[in-house]
MARPARO-575599 format. One record per residue (C-alpha): residue in three letters; x, y, z; residue number from 1. Coordinates in pm, 1 decimal, decimal comma. Example, Ala and Ser with C-alpha at 12.3 -4.5 7.8 and 13.67 -1.06 7.14 Angstrom:
<rec residu="ALA" X="1230,0" Y="-450,0" Z="780,0" num="1"/>
<rec residu="SER" X="1367,0" Y="-106,0" Z="714,0" num="2"/>
! end
This chain:
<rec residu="UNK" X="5302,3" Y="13220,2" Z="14037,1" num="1"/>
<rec residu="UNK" X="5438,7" Y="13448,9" Z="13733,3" num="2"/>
<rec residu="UNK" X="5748,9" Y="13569,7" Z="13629,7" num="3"/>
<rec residu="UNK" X="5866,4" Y="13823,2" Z="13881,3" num="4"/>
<rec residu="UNK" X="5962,8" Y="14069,3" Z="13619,3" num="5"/>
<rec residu="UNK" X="6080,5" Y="14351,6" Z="13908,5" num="6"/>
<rec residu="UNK" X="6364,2" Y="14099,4" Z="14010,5" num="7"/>
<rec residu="UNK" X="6461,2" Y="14013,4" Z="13690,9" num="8"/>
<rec residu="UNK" X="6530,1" Y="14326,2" Z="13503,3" num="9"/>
<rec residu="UNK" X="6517,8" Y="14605,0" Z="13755,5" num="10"/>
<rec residu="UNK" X="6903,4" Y="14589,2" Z="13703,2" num="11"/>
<rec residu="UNK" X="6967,1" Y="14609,6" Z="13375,4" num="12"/>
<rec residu="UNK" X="6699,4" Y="14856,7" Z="13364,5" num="13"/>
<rec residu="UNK" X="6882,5" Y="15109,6" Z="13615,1" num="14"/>
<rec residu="UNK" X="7172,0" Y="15055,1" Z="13421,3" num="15"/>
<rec residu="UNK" X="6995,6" Y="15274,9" Z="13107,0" num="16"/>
<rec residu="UNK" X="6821,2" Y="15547,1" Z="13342,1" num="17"/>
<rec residu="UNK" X="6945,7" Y="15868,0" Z="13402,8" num="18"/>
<rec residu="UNK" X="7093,4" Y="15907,5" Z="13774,9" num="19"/>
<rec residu="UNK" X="6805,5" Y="15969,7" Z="14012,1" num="20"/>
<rec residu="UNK" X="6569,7" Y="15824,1" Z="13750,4" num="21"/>
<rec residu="UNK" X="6340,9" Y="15569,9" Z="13959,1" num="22"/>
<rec residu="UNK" X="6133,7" Y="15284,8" Z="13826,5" num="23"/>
<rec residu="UNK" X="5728,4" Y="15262,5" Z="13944,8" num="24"/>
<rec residu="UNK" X="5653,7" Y="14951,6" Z="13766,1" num="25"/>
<rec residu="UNK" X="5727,9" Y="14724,1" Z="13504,7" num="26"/>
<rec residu="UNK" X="5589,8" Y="14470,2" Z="13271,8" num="27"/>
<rec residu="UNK" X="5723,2" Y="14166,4" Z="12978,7" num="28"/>
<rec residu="UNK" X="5423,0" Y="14298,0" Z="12709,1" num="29"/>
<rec residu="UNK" X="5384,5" Y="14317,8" Z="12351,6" num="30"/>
<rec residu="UNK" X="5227,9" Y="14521,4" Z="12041,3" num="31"/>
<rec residu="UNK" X="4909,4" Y="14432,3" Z="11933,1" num="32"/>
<rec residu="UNK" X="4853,4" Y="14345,6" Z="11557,5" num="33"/>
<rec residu="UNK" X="4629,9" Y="14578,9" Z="11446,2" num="34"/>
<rec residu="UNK" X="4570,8" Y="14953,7" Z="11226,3" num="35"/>
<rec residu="UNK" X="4808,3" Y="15174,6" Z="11364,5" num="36"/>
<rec residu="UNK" X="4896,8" Y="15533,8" Z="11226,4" num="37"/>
<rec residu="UNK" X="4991,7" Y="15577,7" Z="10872,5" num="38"/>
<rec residu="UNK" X="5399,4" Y="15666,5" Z="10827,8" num="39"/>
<rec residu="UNK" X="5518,0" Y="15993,3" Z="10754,1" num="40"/>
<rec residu="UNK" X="5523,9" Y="16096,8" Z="10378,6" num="41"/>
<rec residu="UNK" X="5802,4" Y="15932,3" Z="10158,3" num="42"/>
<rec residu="UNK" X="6072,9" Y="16167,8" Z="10045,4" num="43"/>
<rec residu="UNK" X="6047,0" Y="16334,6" Z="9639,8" num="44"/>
<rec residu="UNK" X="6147,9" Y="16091,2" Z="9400,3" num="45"/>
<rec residu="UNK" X="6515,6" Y="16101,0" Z="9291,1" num="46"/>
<rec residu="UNK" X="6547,1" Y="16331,4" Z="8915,5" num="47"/>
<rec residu="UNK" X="6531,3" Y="16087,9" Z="8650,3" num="48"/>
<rec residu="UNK" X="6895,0" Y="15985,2" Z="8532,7" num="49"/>
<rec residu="UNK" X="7030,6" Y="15949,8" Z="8884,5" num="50"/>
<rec residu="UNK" X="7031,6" Y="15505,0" Z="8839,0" num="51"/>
<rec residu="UNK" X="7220,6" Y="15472,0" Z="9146,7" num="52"/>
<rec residu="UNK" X="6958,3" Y="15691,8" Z="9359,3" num="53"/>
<rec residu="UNK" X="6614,0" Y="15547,7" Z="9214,1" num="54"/>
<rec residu="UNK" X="6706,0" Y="15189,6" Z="9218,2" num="55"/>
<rec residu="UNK" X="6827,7" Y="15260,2" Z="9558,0" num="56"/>
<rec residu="UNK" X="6469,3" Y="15434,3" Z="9664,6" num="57"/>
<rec residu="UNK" X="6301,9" Y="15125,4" Z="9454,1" num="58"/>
<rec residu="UNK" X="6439,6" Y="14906,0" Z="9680,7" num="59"/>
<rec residu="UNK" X="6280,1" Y="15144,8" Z="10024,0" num="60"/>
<rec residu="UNK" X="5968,9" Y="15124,5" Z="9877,6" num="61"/>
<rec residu="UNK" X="5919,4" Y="14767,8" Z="9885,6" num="62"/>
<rec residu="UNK" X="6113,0" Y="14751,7" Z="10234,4" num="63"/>
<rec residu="UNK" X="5833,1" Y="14950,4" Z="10367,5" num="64"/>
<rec residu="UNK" X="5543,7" Y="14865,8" Z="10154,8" num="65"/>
<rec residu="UNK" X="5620,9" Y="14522,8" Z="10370,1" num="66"/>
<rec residu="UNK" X="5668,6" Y="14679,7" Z="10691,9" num="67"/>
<rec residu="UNK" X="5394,1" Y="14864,2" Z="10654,2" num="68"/>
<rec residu="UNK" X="5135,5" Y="14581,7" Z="10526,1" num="69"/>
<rec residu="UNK" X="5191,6" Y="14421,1" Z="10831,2" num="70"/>
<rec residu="UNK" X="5204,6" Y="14700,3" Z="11150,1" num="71"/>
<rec residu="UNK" X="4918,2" Y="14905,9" Z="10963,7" num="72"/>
<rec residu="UNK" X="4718,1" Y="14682,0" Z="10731,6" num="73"/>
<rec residu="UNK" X="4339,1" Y="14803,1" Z="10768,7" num="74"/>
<rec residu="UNK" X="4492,2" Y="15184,7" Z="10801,8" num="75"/>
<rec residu="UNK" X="4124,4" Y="15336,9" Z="10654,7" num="76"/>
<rec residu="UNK" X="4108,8" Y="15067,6" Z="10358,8" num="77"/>
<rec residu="UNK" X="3832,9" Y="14826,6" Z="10292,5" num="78"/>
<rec residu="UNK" X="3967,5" Y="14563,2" Z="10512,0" num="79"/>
<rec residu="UNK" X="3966,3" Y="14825,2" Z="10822,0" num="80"/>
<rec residu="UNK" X="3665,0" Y="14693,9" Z="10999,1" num="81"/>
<rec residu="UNK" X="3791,2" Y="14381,8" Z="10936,0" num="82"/>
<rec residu="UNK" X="4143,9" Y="14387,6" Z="11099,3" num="83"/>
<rec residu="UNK" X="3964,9" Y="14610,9" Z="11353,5" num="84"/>
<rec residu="UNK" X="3722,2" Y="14322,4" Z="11500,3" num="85"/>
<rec residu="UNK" X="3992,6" Y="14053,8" Z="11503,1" num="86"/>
<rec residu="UNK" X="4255,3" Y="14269,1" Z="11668,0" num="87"/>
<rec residu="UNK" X="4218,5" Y="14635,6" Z="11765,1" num="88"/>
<rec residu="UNK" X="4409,0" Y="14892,1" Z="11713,8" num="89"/>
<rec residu="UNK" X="4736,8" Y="14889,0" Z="11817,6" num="90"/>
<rec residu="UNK" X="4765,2" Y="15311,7" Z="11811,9" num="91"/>
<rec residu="UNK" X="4577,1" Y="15561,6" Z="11635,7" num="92"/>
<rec residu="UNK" X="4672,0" Y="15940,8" Z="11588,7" num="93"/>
<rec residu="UNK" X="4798,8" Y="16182,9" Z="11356,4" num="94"/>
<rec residu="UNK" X="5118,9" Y="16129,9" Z="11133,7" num="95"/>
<rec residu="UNK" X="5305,1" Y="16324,5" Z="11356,9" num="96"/>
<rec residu="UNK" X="5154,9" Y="16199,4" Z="11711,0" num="97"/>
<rec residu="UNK" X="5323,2" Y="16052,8" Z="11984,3" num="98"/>
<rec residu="UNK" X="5164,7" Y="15757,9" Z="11891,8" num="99"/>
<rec residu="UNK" X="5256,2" Y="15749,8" Z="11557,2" num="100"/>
<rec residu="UNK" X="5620,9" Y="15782,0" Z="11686,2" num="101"/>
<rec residu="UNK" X="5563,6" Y="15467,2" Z="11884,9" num="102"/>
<rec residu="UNK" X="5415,3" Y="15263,1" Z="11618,7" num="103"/>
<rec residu="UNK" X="5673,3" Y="15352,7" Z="11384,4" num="104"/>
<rec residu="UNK" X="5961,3" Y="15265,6" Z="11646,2" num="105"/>
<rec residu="UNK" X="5805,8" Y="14930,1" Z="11827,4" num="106"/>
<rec residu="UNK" X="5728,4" Y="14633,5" Z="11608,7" num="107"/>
<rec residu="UNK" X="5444,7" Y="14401,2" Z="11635,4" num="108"/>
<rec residu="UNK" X="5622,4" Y="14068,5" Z="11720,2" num="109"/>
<rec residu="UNK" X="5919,7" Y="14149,5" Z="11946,4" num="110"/>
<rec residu="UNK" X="5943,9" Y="14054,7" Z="12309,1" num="111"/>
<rec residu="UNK" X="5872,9" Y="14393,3" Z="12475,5" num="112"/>
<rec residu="UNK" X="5974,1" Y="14547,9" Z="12857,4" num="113"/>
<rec residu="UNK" X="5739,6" Y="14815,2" Z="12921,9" num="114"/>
<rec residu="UNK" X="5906,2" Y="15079,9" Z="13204,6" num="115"/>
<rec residu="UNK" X="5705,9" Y="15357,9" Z="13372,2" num="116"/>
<rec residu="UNK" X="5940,4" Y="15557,0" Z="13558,4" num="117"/>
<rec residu="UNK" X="5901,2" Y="15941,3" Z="13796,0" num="118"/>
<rec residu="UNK" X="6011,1" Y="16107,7" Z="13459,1" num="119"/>
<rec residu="UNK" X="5926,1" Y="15842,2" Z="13153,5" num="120"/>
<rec residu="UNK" X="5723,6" Y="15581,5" Z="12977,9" num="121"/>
<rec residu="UNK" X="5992,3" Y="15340,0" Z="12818,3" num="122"/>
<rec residu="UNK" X="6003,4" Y="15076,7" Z="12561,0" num="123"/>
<rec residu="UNK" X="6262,7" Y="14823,2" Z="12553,6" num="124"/>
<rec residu="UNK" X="6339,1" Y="14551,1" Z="12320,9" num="125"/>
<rec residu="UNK" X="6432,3" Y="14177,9" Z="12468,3" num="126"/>
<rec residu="UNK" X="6672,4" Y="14049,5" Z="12339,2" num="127"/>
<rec residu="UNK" X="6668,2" Y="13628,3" Z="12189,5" num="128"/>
<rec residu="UNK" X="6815,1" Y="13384,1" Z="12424,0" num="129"/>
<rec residu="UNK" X="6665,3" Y="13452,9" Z="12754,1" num="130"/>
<rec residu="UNK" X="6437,8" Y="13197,5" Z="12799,3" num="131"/>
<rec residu="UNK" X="6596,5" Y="12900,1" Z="13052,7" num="132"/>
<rec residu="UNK" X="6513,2" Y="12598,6" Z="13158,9" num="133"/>
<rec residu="UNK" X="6489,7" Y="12558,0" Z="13554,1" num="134"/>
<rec residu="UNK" X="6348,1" Y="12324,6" Z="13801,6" num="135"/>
<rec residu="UNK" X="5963,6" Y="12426,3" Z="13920,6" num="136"/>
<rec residu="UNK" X="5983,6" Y="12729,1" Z="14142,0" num="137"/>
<rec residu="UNK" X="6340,3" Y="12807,8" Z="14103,2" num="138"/>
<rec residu="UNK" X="6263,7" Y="13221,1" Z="14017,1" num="139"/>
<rec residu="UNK" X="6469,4" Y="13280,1" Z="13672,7" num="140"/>
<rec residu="UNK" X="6800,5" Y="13452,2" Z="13667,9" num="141"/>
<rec residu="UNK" X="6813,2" Y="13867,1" Z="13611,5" num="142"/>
<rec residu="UNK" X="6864,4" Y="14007,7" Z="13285,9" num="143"/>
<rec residu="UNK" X="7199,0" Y="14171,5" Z="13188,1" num="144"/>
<rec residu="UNK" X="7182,8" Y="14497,3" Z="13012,3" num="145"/>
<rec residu="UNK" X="7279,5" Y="14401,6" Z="12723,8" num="146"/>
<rec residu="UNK" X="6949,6" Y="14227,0" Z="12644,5" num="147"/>
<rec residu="UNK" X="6768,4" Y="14519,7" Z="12658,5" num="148"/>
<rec residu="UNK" X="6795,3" Y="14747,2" Z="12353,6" num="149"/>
<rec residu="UNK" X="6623,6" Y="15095,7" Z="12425,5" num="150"/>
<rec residu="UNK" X="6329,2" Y="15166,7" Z="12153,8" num="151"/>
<rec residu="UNK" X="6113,6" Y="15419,4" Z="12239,8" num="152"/>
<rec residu="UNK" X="6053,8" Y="15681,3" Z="12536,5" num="153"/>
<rec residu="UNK" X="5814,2" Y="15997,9" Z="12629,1" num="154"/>
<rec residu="UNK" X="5769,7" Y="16158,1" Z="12900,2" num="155"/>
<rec residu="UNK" X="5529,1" Y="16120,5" Z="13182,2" num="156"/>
<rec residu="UNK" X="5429,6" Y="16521,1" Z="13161,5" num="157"/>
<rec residu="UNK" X="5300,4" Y="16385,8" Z="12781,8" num="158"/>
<rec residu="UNK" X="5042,3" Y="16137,8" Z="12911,7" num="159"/>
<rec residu="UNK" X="4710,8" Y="16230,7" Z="13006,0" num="160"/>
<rec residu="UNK" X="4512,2" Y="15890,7" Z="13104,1" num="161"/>
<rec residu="UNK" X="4628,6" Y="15557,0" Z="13083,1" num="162"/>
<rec residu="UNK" X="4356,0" Y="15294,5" Z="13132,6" num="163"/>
<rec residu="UNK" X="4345,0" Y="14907,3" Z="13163,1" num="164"/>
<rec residu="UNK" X="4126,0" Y="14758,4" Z="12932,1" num="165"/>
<rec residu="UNK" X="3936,1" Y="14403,4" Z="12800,2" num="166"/>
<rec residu="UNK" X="3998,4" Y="14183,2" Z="12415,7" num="167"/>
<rec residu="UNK" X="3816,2" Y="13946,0" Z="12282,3" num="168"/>
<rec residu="UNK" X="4189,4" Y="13804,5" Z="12233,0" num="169"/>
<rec residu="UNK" X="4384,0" Y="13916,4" Z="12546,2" num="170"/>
<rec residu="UNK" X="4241,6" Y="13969,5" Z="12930,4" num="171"/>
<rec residu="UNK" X="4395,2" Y="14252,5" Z="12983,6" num="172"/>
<rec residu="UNK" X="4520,8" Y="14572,7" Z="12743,7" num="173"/>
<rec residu="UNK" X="4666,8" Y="14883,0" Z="12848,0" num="174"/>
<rec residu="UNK" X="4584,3" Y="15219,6" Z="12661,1" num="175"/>
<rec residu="UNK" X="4813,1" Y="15487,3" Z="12701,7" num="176"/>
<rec residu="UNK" X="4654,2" Y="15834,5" Z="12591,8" num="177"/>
<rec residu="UNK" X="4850,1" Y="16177,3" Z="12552,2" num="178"/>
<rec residu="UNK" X="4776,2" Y="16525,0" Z="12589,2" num="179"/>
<rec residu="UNK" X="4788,8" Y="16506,0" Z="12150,6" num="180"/>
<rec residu="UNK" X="4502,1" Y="16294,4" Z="12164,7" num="181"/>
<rec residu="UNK" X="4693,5" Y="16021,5" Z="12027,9" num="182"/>
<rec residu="UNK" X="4693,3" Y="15677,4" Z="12187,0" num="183"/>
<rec residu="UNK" X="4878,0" Y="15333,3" Z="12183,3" num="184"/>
<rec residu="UNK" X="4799,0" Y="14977,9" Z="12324,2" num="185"/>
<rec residu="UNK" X="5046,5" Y="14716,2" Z="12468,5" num="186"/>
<rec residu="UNK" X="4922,6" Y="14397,6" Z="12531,1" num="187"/>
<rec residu="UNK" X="5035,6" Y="14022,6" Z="12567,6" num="188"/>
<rec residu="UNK" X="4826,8" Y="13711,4" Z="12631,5" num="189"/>
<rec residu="UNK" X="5036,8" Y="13576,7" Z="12931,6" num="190"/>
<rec residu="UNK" X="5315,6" Y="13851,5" Z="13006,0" num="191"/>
<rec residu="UNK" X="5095,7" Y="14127,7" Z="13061,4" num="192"/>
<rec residu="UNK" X="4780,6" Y="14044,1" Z="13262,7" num="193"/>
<rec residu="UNK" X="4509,1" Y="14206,4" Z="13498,5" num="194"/>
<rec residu="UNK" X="4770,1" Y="14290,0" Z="13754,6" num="195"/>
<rec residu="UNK" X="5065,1" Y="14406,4" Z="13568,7" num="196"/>
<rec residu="UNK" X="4860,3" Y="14594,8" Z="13348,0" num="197"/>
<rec residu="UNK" X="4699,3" Y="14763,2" Z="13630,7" num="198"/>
<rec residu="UNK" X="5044,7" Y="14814,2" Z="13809,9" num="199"/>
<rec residu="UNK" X="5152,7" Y="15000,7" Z="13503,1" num="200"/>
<rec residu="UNK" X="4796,7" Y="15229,4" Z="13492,1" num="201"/>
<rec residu="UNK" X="4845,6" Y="15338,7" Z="13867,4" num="202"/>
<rec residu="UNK" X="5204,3" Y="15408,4" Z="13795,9" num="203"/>
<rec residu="UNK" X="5123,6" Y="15660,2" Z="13493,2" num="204"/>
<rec residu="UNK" X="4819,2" Y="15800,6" Z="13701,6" num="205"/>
<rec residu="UNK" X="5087,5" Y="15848,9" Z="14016,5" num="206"/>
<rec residu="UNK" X="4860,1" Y="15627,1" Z="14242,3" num="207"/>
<rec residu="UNK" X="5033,5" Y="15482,1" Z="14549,6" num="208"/>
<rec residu="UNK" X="5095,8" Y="15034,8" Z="14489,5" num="209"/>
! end
């Protein structure tokens, strides 16, 4: 039997919702690797003669040249079709799309809580250091708030479909679409399976459990 994800962070997630706020479902998941949308414009270079303020921008660049070669490589390049047959996409949108505020805000390798809520569809971070060892069946302990770091949020009235869906590398994906056309995947190869990933489709789709 899995992880029962409900009675281990349905605390610490209360803790972070606004009063009344209710949780539908829940789900441990994770970002695919994959194209996602391209970042927003950099800002104008610096005049020339301001040291301080180009080396300081030289320095962003590369920060994000990095950043970026890894959450977006195969962005429309000749390597797309590439990255997209081994993994996906992990979003795809416009610059300024709802997914492209979610790709930009969620990296690929963290340990992810996904929350659907009456009013929301949440991203949290977990934090390091709750993995523990117990005897067979012993359920594991909750999670305290502080291991959840809020990332990224919209709200339900912005999603328009929300579907579960088959990889070649993970059973089960879940693509969230919005009413901007825009859409982003969560995945994971054991956190999020059939079921969870289904529990979190009904939930954005308001079906009954």
């Amino acid at each position: 039997m899995g992880t029962d994800h409900r009675h281990r962070y349905a605390d610490a997630v209360t803790s972070k919702l606004d009063p009344g706020e209710a949780i539908l479902a829940l789900s441990e998941a994770k970002r695919p690797h994959g194209p996602a949308p391209d970042p927003p414009p950099l800002p104008p270079e610096p005049a020339p003669g301001d040291g301080a303020k180009v080396a300081g921008a030289g320095l962003a660049d590369v920060v994000l040249s990095g950043v970026e070669a890894v959450d977006n490589l195969g962005g429309g390049g000749p390597t797309d079709w590439l990255i997209r047959s081994l993994f996906g996409r992990a979003a795809h949108g416009r610059t300024d799309s709802v997914a492209a505020g979610y790709a930009r805000a969620v990296p690929t390798d963290d340990r992810l809580l996904v929350v659907v809520t009456d009013r929301r569809l949440r991203v949290f971070r977990v934090g390091r250091n709750t993995t523990e060892v117990r005897p067979f069946g012993v359920p594991a302990k909750p999670v305290v708030a502080a291991k959840l770091k809020p990332l990224w949020s919209v709200r339900r009235s912005e999603v328009a479909d929300a579907r579960r869906r088959w990889h070649r590398l993970h059973g089960a994906r879940l693509r969230v679409t919005f009413r901007d056309g825009s859409w982003l995947e969560v995945t994971g190869p054991l956190c999020l399976g059939r079921r969870r990933a289904g529990e979190l489709r009904d939930a954005l789709a308001g079906r009954a459990p």
